[in-house]
C-alpha positions as a Markdown table, in Angstrom:
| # | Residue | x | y | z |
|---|---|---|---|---|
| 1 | Unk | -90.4 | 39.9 | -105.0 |
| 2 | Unk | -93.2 | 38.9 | -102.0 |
| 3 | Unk | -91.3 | 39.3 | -98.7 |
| 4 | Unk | -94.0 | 37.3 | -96.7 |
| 5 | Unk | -95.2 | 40.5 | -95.0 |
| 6 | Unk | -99.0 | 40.3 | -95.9 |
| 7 | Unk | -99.2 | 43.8 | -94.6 |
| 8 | Unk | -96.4 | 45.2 | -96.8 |
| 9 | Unk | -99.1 | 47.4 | -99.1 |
| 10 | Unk | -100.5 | 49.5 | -95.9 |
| 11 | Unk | -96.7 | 50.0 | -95.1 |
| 12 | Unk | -96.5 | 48.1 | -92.0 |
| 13 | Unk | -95.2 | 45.3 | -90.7 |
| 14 | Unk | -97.1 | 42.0 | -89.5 |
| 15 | Unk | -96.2 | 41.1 | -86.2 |
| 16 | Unk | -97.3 | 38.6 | -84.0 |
| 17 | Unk | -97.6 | 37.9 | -79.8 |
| 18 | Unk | -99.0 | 35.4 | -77.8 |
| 19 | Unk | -100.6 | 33.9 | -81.1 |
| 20 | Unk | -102.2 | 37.0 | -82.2 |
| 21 | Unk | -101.2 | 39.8 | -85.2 |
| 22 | Unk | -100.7 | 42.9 | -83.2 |
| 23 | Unk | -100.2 | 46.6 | -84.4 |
| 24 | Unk | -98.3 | 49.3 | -82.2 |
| 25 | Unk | -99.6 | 52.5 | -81.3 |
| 26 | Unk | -97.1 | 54.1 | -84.2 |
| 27 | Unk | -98.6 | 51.5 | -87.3 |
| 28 | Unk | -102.0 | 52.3 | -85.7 |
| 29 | Unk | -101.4 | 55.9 | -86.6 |
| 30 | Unk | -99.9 | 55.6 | -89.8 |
| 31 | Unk | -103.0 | 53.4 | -90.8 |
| 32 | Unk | -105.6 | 56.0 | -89.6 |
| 33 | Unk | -103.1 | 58.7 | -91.9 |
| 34 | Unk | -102.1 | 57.0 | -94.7 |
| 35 | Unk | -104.8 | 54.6 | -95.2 |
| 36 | Unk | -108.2 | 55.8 | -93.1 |
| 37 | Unk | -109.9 | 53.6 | -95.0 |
| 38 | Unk | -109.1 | 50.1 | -93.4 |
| 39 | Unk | -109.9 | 51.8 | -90.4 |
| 40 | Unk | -113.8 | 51.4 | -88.9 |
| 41 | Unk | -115.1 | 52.5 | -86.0 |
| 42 | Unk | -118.7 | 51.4 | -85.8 |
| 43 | Unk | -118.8 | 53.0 | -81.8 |
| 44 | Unk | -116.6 | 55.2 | -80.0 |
| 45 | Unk | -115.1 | 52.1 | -78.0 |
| 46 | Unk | -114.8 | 50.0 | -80.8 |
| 47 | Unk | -112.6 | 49.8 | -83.8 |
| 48 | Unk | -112.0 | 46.9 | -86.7 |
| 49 | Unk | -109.5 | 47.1 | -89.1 |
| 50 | Unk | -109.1 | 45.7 | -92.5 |
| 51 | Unk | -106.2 | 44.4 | -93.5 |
| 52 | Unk | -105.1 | 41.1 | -95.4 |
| 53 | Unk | -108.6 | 40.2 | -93.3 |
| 54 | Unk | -111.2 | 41.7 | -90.4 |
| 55 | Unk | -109.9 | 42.6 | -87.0 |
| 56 | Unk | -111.3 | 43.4 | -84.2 |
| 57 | Unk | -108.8 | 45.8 | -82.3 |
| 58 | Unk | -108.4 | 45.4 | -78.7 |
| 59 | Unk | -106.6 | 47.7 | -76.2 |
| 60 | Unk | -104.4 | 45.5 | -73.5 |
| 61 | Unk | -104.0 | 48.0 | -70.5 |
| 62 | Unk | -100.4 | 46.8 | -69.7 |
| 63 | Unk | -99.2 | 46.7 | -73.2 |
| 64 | Unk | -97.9 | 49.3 | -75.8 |
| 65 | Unk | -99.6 | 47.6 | -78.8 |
| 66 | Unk | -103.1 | 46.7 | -80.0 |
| 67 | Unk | -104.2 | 42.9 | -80.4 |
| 68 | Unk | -106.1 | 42.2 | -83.6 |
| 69 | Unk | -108.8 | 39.5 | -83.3 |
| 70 | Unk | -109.7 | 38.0 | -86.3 |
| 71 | Unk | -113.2 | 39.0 | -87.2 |
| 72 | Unk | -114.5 | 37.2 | -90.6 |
| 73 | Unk | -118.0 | 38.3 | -89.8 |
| 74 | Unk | -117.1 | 41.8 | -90.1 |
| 75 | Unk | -117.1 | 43.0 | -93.8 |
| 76 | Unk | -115.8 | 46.5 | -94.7 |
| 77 | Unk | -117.5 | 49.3 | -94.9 |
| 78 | Unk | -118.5 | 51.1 | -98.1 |
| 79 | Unk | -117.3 | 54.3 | -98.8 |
């Protein structure tokens, strides 16, 4: 039965602030764990993930989560 989580398969849960899906530090590591390959780092100061869509992942200084930005340019890599 769909619980209207589109992240349910990776094991997380889709949450949203000030408008935007956002991931804690604690589903950002289970990802990279459990399911490294959603995960892309093209640099060292940049990192997309790919979930029900592209993100761009962005670091907020004052906050203890990570703001995706959708990306739909970005396609995943291959592995």
């Amino acid at each position: 039965m769909p619980t209207g989580n589109p992240w349910e398969q990776w094991g997380i849960i889709y949450t949203r602030h000030d408008g935007y899906p956002v991931l804690t530090e604690t589903a950002l590591w289970q990802l990279t764990a459990q399911h490294p390959e959603v995960i892309e780092r093209p640099t060292p100061t940049e990192m997309y993930v790919h979930l029900d869509q592209a993100y761009r992942v962005v670091t907020l200084s004052d906050r203890a989560y990570r703001e995706l930005i959708p990306a739909p340019e970005r396609k995943p890599p291959v592995r």
